[in-house]
PyMOL CGO cylinders between C-alpha atoms (Angstrom):
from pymol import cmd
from pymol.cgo import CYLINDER

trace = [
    CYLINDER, -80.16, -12.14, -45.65, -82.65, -14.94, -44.68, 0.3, 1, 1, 1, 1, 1, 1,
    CYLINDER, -82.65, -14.94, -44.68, -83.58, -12.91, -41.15, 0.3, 1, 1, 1, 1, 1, 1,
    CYLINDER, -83.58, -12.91, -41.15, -85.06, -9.87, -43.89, 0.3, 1, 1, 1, 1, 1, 1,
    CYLINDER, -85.06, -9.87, -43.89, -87.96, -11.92, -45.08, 0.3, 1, 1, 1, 1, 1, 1,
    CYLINDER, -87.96, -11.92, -45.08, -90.09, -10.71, -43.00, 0.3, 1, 1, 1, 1, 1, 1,
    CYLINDER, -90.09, -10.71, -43.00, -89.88, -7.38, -44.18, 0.3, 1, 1, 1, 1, 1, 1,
    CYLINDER, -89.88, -7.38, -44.18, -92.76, -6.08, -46.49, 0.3, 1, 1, 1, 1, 1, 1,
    CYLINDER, -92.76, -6.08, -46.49, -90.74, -5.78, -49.53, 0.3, 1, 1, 1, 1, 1, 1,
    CYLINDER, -90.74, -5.78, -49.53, -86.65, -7.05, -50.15, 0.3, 1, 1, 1, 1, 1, 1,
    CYLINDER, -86.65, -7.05, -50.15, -85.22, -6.70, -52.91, 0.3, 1, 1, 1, 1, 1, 1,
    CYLINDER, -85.22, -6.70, -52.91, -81.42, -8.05, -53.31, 0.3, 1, 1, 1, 1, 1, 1,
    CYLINDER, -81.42, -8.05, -53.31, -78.98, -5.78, -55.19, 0.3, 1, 1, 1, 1, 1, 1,
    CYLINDER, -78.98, -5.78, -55.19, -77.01, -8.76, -56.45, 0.3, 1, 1, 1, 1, 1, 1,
    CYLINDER, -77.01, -8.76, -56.45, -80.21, -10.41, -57.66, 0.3, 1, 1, 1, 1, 1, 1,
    CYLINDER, -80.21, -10.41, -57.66, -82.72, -7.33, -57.80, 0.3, 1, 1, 1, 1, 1, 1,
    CYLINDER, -82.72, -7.33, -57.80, -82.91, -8.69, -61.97, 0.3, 1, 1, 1, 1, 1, 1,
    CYLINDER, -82.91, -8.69, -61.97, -84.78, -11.84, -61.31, 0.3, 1, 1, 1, 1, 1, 1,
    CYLINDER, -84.78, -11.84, -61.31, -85.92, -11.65, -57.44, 0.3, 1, 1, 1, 1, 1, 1,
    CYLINDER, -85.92, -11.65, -57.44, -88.42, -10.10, -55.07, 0.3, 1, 1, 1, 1, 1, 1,
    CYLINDER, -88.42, -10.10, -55.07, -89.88, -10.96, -52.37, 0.3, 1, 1, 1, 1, 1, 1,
    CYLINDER, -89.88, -10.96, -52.37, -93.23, -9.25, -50.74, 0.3, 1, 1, 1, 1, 1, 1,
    CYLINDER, -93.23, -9.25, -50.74, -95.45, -10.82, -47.73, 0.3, 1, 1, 1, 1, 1, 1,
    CYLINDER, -95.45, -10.82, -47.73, -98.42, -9.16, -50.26, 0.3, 1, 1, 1, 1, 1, 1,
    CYLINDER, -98.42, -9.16, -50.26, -99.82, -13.13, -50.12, 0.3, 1, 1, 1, 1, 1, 1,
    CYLINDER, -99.82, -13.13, -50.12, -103.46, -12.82, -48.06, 0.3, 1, 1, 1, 1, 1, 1,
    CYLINDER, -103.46, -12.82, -48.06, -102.23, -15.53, -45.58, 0.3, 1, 1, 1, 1, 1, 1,
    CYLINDER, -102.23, -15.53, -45.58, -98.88, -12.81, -44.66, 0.3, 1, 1, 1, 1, 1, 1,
    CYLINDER, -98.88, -12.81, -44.66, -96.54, -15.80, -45.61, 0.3, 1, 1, 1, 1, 1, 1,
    CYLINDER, -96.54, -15.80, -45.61, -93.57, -14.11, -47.75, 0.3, 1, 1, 1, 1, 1, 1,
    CYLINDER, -93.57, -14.11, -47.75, -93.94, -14.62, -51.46, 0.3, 1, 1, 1, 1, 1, 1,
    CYLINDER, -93.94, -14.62, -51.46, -91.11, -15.18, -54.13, 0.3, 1, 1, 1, 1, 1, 1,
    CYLINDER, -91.11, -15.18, -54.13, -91.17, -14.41, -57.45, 0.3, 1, 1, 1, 1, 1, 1,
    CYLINDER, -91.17, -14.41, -57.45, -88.56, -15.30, -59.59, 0.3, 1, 1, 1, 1, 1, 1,
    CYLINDER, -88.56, -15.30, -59.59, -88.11, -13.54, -63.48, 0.3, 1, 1, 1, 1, 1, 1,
    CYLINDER, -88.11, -13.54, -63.48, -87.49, -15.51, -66.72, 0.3, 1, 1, 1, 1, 1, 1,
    CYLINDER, -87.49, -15.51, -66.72, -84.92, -18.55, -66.82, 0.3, 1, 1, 1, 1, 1, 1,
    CYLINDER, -84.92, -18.55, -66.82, -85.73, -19.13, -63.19, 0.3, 1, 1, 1, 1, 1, 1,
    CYLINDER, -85.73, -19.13, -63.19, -83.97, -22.60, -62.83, 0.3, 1, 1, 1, 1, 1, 1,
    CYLINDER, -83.97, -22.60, -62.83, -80.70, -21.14, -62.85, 0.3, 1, 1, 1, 1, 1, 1,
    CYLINDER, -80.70, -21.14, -62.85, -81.76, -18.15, -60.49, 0.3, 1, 1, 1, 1, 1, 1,
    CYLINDER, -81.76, -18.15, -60.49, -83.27, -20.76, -58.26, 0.3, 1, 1, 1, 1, 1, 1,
    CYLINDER, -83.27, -20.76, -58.26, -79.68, -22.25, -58.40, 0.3, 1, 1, 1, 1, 1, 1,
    CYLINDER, -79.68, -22.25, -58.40, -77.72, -19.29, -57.26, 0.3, 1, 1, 1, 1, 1, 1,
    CYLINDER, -77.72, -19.29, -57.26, -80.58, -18.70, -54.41, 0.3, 1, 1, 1, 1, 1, 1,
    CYLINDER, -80.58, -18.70, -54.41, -79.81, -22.57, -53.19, 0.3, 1, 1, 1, 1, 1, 1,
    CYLINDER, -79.81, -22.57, -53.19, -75.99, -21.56, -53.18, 0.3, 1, 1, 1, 1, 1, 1,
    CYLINDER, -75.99, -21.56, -53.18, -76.33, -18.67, -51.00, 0.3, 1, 1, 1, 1, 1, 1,
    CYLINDER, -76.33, -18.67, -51.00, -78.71, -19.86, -48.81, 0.3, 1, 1, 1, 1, 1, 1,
    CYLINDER, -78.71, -19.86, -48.81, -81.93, -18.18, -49.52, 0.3, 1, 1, 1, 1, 1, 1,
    CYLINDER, -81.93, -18.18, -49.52, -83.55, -20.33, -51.57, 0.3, 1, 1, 1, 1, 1, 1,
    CYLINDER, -83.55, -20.33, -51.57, -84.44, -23.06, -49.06, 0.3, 1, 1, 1, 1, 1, 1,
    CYLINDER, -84.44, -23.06, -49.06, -82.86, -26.38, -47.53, 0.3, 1, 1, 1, 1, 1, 1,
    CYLINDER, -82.86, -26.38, -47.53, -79.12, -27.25, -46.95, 0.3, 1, 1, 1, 1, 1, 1,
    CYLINDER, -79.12, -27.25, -46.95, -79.23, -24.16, -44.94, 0.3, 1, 1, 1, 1, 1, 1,
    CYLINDER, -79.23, -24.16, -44.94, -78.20, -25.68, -41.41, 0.3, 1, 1, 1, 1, 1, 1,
    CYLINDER, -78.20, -25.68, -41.41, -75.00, -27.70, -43.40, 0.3, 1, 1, 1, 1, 1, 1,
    CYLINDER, -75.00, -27.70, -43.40, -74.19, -24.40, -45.04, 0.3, 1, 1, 1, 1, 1, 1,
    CYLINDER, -74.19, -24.40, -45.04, -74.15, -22.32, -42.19, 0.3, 1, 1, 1, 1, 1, 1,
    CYLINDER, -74.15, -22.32, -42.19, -72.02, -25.23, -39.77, 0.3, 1, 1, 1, 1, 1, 1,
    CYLINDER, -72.02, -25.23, -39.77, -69.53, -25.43, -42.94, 0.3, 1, 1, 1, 1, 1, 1,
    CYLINDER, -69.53, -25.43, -42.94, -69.63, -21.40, -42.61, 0.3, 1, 1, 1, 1, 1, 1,
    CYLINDER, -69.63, -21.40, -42.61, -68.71, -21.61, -39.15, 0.3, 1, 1, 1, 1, 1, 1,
    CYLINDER, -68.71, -21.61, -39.15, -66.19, -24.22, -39.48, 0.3, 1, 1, 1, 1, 1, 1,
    CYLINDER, -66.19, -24.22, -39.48, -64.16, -22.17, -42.05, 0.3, 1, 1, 1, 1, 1, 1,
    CYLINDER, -64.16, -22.17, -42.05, -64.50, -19.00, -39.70, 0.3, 1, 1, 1, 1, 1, 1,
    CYLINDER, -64.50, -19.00, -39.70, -63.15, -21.08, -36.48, 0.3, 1, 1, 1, 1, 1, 1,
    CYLINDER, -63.15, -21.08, -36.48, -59.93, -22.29, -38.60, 0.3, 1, 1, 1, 1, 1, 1,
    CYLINDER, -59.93, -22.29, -38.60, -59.33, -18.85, -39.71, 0.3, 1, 1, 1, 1, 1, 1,
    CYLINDER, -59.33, -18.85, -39.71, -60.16, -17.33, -36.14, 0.3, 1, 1, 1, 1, 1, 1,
    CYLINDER, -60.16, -17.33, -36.14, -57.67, -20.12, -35.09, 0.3, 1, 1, 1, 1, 1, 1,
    CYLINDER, -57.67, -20.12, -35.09, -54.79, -19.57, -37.84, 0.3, 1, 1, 1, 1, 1, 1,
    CYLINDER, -54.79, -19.57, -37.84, -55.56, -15.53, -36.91, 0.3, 1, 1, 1, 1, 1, 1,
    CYLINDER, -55.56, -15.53, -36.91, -54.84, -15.79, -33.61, 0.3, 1, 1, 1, 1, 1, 1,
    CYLINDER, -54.84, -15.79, -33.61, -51.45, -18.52, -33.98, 0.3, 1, 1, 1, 1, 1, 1,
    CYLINDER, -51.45, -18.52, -33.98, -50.22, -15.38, -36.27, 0.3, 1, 1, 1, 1, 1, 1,
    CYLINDER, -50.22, -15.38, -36.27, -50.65, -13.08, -33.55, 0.3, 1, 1, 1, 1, 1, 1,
    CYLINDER, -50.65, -13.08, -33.55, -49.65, -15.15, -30.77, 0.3, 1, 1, 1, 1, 1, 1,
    CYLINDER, -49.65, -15.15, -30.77, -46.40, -15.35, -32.84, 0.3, 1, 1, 1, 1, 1, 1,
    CYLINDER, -46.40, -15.35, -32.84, -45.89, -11.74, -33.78, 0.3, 1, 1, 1, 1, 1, 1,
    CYLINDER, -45.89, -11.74, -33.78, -46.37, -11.35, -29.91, 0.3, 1, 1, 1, 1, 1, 1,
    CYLINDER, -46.37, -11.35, -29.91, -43.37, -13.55, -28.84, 0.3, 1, 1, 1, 1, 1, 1,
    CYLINDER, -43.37, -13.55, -28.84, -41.30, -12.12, -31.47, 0.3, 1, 1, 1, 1, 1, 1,
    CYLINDER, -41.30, -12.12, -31.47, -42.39, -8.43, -30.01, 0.3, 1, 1, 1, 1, 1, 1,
    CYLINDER, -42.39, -8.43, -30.01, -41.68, -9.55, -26.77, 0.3, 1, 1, 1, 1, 1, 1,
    CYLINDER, -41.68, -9.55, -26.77, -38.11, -11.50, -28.29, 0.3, 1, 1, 1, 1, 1, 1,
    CYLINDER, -38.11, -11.50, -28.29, -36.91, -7.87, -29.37, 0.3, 1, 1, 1, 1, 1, 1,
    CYLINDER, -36.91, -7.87, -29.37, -38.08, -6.22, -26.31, 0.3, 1, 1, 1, 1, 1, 1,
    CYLINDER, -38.08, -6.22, -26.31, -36.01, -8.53, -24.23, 0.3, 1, 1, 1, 1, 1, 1,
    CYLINDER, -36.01, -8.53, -24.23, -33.15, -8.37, -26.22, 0.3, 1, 1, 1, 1, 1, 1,
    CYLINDER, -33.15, -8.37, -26.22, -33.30, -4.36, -26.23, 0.3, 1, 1, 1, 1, 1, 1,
    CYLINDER, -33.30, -4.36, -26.23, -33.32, -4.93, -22.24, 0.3, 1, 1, 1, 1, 1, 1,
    CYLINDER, -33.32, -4.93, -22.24, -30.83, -6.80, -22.48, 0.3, 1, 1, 1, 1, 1, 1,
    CYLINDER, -30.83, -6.80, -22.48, -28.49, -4.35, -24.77, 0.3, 1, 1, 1, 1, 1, 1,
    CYLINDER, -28.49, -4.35, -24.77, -29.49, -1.20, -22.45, 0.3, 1, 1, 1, 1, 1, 1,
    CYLINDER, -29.49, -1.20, -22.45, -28.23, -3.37, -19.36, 0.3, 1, 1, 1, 1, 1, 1,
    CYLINDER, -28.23, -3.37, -19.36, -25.06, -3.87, -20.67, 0.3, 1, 1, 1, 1, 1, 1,
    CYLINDER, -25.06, -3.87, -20.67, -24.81, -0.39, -21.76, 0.3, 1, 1, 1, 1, 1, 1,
    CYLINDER, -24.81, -0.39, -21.76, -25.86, 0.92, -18.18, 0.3, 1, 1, 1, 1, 1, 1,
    CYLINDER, -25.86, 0.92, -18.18, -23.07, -1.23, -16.49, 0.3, 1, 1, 1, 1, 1, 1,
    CYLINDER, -23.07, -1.23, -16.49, -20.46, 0.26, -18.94, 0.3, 1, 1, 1, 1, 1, 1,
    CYLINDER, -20.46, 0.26, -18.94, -21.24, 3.37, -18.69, 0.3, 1, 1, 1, 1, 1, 1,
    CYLINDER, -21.24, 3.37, -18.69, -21.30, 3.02, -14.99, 0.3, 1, 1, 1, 1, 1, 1,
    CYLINDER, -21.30, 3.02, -14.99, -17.70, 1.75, -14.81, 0.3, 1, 1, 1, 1, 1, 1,
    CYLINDER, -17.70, 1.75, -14.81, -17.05, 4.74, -17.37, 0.3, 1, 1, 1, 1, 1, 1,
    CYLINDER, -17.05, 4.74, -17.37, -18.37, 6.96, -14.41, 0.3, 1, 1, 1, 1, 1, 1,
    CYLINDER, -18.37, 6.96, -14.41, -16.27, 5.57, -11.85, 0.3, 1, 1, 1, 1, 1, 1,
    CYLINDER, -16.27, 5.57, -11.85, -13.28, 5.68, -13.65, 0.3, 1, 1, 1, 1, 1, 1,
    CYLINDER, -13.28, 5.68, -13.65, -13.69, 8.76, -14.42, 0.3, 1, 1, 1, 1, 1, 1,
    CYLINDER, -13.69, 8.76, -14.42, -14.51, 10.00, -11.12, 0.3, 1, 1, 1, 1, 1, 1,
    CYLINDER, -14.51, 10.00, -11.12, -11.19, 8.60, -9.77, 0.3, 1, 1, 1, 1, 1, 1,
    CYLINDER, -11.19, 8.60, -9.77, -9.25, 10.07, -12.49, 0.3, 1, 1, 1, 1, 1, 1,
    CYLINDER, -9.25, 10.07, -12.49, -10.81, 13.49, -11.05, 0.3, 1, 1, 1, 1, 1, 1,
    CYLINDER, -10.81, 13.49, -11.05, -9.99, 12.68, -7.83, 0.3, 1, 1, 1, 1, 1, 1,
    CYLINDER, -9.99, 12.68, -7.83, -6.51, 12.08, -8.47, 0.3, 1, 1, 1, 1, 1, 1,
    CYLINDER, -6.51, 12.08, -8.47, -6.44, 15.22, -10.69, 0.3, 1, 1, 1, 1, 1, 1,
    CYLINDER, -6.44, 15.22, -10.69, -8.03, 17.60, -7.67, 0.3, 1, 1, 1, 1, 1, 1,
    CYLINDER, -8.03, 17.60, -7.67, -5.64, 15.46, -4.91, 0.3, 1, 1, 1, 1, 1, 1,
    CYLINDER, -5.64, 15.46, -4.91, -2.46, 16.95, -5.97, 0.3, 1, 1, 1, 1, 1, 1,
    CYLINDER, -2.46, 16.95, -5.97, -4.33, 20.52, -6.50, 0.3, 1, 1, 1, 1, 1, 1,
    CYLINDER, -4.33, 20.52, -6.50, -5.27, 20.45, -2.79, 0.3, 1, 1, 1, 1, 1, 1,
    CYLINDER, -5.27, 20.45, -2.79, -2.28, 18.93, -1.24, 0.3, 1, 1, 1, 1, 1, 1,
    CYLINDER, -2.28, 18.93, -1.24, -0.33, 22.02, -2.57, 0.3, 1, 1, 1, 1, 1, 1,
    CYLINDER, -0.33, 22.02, -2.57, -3.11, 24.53, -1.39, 0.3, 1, 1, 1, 1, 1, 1,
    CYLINDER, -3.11, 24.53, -1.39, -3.40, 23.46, 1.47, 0.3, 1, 1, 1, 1, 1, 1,
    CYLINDER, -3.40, 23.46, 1.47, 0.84, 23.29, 2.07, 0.3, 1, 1, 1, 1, 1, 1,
    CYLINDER, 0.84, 23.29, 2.07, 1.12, 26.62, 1.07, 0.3, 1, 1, 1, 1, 1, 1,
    CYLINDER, 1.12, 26.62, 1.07, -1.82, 27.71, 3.40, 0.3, 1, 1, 1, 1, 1, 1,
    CYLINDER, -1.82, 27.71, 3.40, 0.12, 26.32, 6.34, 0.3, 1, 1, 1, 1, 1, 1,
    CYLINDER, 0.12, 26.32, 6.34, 3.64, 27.38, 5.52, 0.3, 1, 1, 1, 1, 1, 1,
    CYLINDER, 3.64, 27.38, 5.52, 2.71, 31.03, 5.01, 0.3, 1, 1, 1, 1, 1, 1,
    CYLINDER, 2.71, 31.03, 5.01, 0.91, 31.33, 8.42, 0.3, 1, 1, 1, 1, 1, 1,
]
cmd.load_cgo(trace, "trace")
């Protein structure tokens, strides 16, 4: 909010009641005008900032606060992240398993067929050579 003043006219929408603020002064220097009861106004101004001084301690405090939450932020997604990559591995791991059974499923299998056809063509083929 403080980087608006030097517009010609700001008006705040929290505050447009009691506050304006115009550079209409004849040296260009903005100009604040406050409505009735302006001690308390002047109060809430100080509080956020726009009413002069404390601003630097205000905005380091500001920063502060947003670095701990920027920090907390990312520890949450760092976490989420090794539990993602937890259940990934463990999914890996599952499919592995399931791949080497079902490969020894195959194989069996495929010598169960073998025996089956063996007998099939050892008989063919005997009866091929006995009727020539």
């Amino acid at each position: 909010m403080a980087e608006q003043l030097g517009s010609p006219q700001l008006s705040l929408s929290s505050c447009s009641s009691f506050l304006s603020i115009s550079s209409a002064a004849a040296d260009g220097a903005p100009h604040l005008s406050l409505g009735a009861g302006g001690g308390e106004e002047l109060d809430l101004l100080m509080q956020v900032g726009i009413g002069g001084g404390g601003g630097d301690e205000e905005e380091e405090e500001r920063k502060t606060i947003r670095m701990m939450k920027n920090r907390e932020s990312a520890l949450r997604s760092r976490a989420r992240k090794r539990a993602y990559v937890q259940e990934l591995e463990k999914e890996v791991r599952r499919l592995v398993n399931e791949n080497l059974k079902l490969k020894r499923h195959c194989k069996q299998l495929k010598t169960e067929m073998a025996a089956l056809i063996q007998p099939t063509t050892k008989q063919s083929s005997h009866r091929r050579s006995s009727s020539t």
